[in-house]
VOLOKE-308536 format. One record per residue: residue in three letters; x, y, z of N, C-alpha, C, O in turn. Coordinates in steps of 0.2 Angstrom, whole numbers, padded with zeros to 4 digits, always signed. Layout:
% residues N
ALAXYZXYZXYZXYZ...
% end
This chain:
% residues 120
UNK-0007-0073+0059-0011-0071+0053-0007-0074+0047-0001-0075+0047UNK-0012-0078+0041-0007-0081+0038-0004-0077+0032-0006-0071+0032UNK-0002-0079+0028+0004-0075+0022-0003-0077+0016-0004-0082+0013UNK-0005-0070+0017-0010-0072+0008-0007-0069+0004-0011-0068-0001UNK+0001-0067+0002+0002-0067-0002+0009-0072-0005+0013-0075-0001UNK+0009-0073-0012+0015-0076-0016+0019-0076-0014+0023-0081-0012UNK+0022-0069-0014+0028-0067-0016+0030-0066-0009+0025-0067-0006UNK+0035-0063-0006+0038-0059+0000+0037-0051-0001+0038-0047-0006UNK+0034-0051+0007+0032-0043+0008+0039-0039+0013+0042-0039+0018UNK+0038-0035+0010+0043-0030+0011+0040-0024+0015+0036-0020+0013UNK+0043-0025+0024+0039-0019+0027+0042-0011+0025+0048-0009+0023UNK+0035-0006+0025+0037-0002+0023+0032+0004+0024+0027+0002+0027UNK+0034+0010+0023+0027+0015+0025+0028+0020+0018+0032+0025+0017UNK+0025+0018+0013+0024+0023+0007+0018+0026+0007+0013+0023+0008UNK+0018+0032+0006+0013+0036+0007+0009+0036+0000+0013+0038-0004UNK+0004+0035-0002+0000+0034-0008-0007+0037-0007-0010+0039-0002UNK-0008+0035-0015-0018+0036-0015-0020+0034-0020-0016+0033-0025UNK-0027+0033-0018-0030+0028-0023-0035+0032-0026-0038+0037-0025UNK-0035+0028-0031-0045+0030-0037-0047+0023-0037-0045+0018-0038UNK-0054+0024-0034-0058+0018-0035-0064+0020-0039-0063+0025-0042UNK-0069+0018-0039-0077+0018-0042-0079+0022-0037-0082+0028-0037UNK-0078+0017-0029-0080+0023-0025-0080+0029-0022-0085+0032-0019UNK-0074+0032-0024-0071+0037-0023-0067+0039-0027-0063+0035-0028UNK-0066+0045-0031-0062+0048-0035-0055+0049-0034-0050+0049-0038UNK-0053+0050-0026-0048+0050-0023-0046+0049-0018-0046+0055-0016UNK-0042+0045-0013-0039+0044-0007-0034+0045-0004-0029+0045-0008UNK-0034+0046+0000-0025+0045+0004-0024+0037+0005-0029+0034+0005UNK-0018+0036+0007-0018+0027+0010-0011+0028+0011-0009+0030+0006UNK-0008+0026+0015-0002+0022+0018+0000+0014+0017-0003+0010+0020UNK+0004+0013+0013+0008+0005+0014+0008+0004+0017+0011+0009+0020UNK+0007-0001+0021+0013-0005+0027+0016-0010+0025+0021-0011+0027UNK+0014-0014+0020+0018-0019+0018+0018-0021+0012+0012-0021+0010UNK+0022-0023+0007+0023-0022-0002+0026-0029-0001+0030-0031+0003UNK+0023-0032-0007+0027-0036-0012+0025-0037-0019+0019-0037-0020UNK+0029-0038-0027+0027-0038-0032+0020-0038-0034+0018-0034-0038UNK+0016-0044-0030+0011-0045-0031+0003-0041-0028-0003-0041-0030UNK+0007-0039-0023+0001-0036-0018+0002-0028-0012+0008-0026-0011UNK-0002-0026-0009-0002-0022-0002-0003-0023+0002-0007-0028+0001UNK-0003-0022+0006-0008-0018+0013-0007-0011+0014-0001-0008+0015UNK-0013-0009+0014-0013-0003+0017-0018+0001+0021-0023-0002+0022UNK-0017+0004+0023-0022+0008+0028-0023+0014+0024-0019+0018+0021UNK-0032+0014+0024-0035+0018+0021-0039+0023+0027-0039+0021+0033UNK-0043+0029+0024-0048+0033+0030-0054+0032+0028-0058+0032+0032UNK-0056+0030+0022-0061+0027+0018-0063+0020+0017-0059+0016+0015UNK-0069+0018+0018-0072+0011+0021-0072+0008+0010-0076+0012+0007UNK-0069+0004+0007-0068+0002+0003-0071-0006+0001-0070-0010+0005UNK-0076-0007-0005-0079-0012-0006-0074-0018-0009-0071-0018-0015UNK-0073-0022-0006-0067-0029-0008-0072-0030-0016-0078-0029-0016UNK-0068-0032-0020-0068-0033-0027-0067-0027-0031-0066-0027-0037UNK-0068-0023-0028-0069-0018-0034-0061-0018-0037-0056-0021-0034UNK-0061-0015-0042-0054-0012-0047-0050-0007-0043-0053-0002-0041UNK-0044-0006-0042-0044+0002-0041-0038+0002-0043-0034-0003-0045UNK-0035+0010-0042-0029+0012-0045-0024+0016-0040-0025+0021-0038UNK-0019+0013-0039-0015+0015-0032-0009+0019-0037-0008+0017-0043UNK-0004+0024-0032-0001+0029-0035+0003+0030-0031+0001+0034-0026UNK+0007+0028-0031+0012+0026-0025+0019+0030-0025+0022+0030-0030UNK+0021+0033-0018+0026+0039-0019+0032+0035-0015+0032+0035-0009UNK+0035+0033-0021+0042+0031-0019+0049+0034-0023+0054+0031-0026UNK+0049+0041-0021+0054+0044-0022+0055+0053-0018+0054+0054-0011UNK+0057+0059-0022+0057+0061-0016+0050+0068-0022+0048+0068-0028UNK+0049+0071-0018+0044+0075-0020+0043+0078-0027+0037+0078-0030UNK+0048+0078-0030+0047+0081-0037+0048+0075-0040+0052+0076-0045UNK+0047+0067-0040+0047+0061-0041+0037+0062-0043+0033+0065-0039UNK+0037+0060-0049+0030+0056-0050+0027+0049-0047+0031+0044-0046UNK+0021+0050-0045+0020+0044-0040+0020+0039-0046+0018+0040-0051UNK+0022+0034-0044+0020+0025-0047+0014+0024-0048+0010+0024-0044UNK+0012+0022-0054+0003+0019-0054+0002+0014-0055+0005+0010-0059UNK-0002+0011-0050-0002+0001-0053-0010+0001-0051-0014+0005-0048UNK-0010-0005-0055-0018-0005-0058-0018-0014-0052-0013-0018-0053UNK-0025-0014-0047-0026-0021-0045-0032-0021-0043-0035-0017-0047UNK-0035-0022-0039-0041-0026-0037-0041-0027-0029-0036-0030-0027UNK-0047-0023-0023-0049-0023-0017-0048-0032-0015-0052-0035-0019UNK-0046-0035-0013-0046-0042-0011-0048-0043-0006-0051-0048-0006UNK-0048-0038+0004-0050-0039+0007-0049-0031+0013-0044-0028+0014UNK-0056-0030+0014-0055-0025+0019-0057-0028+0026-0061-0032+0027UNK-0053-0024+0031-0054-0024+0039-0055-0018+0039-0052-0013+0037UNK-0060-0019+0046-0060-0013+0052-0056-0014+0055-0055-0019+0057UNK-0050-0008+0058-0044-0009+0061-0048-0005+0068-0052-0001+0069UNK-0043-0009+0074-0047-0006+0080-0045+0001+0082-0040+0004+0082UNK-0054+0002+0083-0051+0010+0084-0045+0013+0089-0044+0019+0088UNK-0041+0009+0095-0039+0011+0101-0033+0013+0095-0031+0019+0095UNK-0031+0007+0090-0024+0010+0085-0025+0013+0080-0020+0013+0076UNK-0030+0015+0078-0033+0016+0069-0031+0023+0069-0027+0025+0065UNK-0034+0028+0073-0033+0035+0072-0036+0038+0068-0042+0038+0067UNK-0031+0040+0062-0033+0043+0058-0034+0037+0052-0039+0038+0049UNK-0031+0032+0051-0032+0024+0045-0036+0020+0048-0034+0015+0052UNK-0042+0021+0047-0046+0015+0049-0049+0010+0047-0054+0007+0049UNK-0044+0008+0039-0047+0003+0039-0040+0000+0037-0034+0003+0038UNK-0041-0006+0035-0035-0011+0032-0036-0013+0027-0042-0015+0027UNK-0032-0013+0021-0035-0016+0014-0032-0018+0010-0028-0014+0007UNK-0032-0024+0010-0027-0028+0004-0029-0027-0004-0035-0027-0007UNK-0024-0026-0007-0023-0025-0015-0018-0029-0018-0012-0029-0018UNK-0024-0035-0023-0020-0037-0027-0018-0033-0035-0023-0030-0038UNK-0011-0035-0036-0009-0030-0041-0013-0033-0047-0014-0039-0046UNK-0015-0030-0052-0016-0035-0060-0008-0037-0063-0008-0043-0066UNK-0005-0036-0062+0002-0040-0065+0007-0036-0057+0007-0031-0054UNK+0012-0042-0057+0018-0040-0055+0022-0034-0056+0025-0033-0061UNK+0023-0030-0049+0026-0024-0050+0034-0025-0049+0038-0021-0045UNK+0038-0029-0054+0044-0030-0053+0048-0023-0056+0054-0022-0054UNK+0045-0020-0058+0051-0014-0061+0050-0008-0057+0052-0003-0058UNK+0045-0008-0049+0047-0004-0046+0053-0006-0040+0057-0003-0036UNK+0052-0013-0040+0055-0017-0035+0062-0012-0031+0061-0008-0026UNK+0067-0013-0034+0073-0010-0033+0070-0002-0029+0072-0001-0023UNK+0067+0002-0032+0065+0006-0030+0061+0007-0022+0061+0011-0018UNK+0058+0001-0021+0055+0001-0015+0058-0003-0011+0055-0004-0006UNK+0063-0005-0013+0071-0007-0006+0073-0003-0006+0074-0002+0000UNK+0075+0002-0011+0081+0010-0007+0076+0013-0003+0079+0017+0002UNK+0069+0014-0002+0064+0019+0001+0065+0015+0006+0068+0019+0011UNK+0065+0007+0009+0065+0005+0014+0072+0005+0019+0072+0007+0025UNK+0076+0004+0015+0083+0004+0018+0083+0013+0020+0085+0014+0026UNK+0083+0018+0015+0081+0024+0018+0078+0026+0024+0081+0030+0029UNK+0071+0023+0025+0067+0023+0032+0068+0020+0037+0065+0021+0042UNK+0072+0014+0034+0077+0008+0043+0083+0015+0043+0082+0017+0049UNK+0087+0017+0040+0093+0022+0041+0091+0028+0047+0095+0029+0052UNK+0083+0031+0045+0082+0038+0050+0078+0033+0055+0073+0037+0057UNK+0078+0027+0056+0073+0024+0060+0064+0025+0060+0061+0023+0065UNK+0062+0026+0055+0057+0026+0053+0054+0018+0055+0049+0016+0058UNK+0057+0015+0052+0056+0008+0052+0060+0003+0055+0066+0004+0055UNK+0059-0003+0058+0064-0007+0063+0063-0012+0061+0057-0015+0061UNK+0070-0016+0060+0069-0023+0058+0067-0028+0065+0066-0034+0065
% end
């Protein structure tokens, strides 16, 4: 698959949700971050260009989620045998670079390589 994006992506599993035009409200999981962009897995089929507003929980419960403002750039159907409950795949490009949560979503990652959540 190739590298659509700039920057270097950081694997990761952030639990988030989105506002879009279409929907008021979602659930979505990261799988993968970098400044500039995501991936994530949504339950909701999502139109590529729209605007949307992601709100991302990178700390611990009584932490306010993160809000970044980007744009639908590319949805997939994820196969159902692996999709489960995330069926779809959807790239979001940020409107500006999220450098000042950076730091903050390397301690989340190294936190979930620690209890094995995540494996390099």
């Amino acid at each position: 698959m190739e590298d659509r994006r700039s920057h270097s992506r950081q694997l990761t599993c952030i639990p988030a949700h989105f506002e879009s035009k279409n929907d008021s409200q979602d659930l979505a999981l990261i799988r993968d971050v970098s400044v500039s962009g995501a991936r994530l897995f949504t339950r909701l089929k999502v139109d590529a260009g729209l605007p949307v507003q992601l709100h991302l929980y990178l700390g611990t419960e009584a932490d306010a989620p993160r809000p970044v403002a980007g744009r639908i750039v590319r949805v997939d159907r994820r196969d159902p045998a692996l999709a489960d409950l995330w069926g779809w795949d959807v790239g979001v490009e940020f409107d500006a670079p999220i450098t000042e949560y950076a730091e903050e979503i390397e301690q989340l990652c190294q936190r979930q390589q620690a209890v094995g959540i995540l494996k390099r």
